[in-house]
N, C-alpha and C positions, 0 to 999 in steps of 0.2 A: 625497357626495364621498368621496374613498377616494385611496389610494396604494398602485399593484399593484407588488408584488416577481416579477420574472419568473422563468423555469426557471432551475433550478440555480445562483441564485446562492450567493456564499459572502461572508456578512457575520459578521465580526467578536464575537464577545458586548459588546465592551466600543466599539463605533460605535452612534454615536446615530444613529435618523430618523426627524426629528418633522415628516411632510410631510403637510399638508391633502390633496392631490389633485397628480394623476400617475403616473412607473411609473420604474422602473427595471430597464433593459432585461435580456433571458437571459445567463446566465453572467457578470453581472457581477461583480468581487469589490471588495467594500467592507474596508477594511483596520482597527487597531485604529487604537482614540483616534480615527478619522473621524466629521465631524457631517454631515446632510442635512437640511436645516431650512426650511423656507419654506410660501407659500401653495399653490405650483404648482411641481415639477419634473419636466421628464421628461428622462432618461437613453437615448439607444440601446442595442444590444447590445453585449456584451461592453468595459464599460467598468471604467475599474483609477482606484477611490480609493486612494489610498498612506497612510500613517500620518498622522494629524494632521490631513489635508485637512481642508475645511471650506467645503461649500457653506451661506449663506443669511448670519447677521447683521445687524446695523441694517437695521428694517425689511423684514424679509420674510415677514412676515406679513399687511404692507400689499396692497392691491388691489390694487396697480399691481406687486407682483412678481411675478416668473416666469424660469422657466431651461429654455429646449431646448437641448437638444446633441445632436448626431447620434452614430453609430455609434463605437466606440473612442476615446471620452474616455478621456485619459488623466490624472490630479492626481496631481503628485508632493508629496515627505514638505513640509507644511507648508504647502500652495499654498492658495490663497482665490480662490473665486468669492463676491463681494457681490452680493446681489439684490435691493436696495432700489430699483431699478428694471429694466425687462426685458432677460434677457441670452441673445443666442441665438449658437452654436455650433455650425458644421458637423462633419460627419465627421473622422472621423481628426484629432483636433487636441491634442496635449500643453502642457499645464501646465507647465513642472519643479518642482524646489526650491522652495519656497516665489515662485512667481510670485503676482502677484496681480492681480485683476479686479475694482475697484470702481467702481462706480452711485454713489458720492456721498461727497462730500470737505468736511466740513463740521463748524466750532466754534464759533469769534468771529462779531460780531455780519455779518449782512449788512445793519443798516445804519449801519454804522461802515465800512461798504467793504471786509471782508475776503472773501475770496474764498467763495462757494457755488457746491457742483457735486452737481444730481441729473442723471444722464441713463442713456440705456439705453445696451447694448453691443453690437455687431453682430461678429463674428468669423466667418470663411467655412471653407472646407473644407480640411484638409492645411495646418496651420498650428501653428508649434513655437515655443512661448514658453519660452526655460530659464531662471528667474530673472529675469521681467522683470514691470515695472509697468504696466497699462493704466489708464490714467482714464475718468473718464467721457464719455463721449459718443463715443470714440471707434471708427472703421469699421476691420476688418483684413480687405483682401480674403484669397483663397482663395492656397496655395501661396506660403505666406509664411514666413519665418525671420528671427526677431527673435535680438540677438544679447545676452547673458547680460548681467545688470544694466540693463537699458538702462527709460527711462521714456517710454513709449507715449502719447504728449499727444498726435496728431494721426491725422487715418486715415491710412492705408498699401495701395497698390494692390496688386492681383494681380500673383502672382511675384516680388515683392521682397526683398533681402537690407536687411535694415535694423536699425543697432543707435544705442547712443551716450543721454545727458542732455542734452536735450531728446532724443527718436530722430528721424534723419533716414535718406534712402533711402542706403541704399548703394553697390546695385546693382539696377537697373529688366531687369526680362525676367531672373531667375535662375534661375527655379525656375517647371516642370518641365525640366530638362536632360535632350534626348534622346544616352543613350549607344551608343557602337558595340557591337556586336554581342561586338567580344573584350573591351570596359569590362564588358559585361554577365556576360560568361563567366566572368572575373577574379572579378566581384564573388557570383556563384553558387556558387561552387568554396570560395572562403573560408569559407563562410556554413555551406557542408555539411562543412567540416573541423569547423567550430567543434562542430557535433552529432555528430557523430566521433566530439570527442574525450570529448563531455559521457557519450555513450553506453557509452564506456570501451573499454581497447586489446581485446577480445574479440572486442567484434561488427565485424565486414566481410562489410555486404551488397554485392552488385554496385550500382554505383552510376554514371550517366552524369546530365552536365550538358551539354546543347548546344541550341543555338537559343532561350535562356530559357527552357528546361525540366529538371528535375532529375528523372529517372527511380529511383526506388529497387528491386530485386527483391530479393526474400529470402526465398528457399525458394518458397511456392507463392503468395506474395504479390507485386501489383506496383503502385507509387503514382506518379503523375506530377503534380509541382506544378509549373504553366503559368503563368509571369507576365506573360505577354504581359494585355493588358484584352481583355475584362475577366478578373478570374486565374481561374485554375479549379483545382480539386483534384481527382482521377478514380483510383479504384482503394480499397485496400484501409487500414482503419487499423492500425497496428501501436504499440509502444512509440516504434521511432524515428522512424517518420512524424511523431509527436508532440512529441518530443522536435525534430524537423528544421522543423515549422510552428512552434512556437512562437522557437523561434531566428529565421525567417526574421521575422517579427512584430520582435521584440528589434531588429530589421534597417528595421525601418520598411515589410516586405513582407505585407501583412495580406491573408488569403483571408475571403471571408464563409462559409467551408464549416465543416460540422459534423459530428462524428462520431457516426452513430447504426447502431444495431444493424436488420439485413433478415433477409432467410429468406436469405440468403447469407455471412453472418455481420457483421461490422463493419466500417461503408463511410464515406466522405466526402460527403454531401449538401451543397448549397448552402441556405443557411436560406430561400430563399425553396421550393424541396422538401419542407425539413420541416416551415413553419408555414401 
């Protein structure tokens, strides 16, 4: 048994991880003071521990733990994944602030009637918890948004807006919202100011956004990020390609594409290309 570190990750000197068996996916960055601890975890690709996180705790050493999470976990500063029982985790799903994820809730006597809670976790794909509490046993379907503080005692369907102590739904069918074409435009055009401005008042490449696509040229280079599904990235990498995909990410806009070096110089692959 073993615990594989994958390509180009960037882990901290001062994160600990003390994992029996599993992997933590390519490019992921593990942050300082971050812990990964358990019997079993595996991590997708390019996922972001923040300061402090802290997968595993009470019991995760035991048999019965374990943690999948798919592609683009996100744990922000201080959040907790408990693994004292099995906790699994779709694609694209953020943690924030100190959110937390506990398998088991347990002090006083259970049998004096105080409350005990082992159970596993099930959370689905495209789901944003900022500052909030799950317990045990609970199901969070796919394309959900839980709303800040709130405590997660029951499952919650697919597409839901739901916040509050106890959480209840808030709104059923929220999420995915299909936008018009000029919400879409709006919301493209912001995204490529923002790397703009990050890129500084110097650089102005030619730049066209239309049909959910942002076209960049710049000099003999030319990149097209497609967010139509599934996304695609096609063309050349440069500084502010990079600069312009990681923004569009920051944006909740994530490509599975990767920059690797060809007999043509340095291009966008999609990681299933490269691996």
């Amino acid at each position: 048994m073993s615990f594989e570190i994958g390509k180009d990750c960037v882990i901290d000197p001062t994160a600990t991880i003390n994992v029996m068996e599993g992997r933590l996916g390519d490019r992921s960055i593990v942050n300082e003071g971050a812990i990964i601890e358990g019997r079993y975890v595996e991590i997708g690709n390019e996922a972001f521990i923040h300061r402090r996180a802290w997968i595993g705790g009470g019991s995760c050493h035991d048999p019965q733990s374990k943690l999948v999470a798919g592609d683009f976990l996100h744990m922000g500063v201080d959040s907790h994944i408990n693994t004292a029982k099995e906790v699994t985790i779709g694609h694209e799903c953020g943690l924030g602030f100190r959110t937390m994820v506990l398998t088991h809730g347990a002090y006083e006597s259970a049998l004096e009637g105080f409350p005990v809670q082992f159970d596993s976790i099930r959370i689905g794909d495209n789901v944003w918890l900022p500052n909030a509490w799950v317990n045990p046993g609970v199901k969070i379907g796919s394309n959900v948004v839980v709303a800040a503080g709130s405590v997660v005692n029951k499952d919650l369907p697919d597409g839901c807006l739901a916040g509050g102590v106890p959480v209840k739904v808030l709104k059923e069918n929220a999420y995915p919202r299909k936008l018009s074409l000029d919400e879409i435009q709006l919301s493209l055009t912001g995204i490529l100011y923002q790397a703009l401005r990050i890129a500084g008042r110097n650089y102005l490449p030619r730049t066209m956004v239309e049909a959910g696509r942002i076209t960049i040229i710049d000099g003999d280079t030319r990149t097209v990020f497609d967010t139509s599904q599934p996304r695609r990235i096609t063309g050349d990498v440069t500084e502010f390609t990079e600069i312009l995909k990681n923004q569009l990410r920051r944006n909740g806009i994530r490509f599975r594409y990767h920059a690797v070096f060809t007999s043509h110089g340095q291009e966008y692959k999609a990681w299933t290309e490269i691996f």
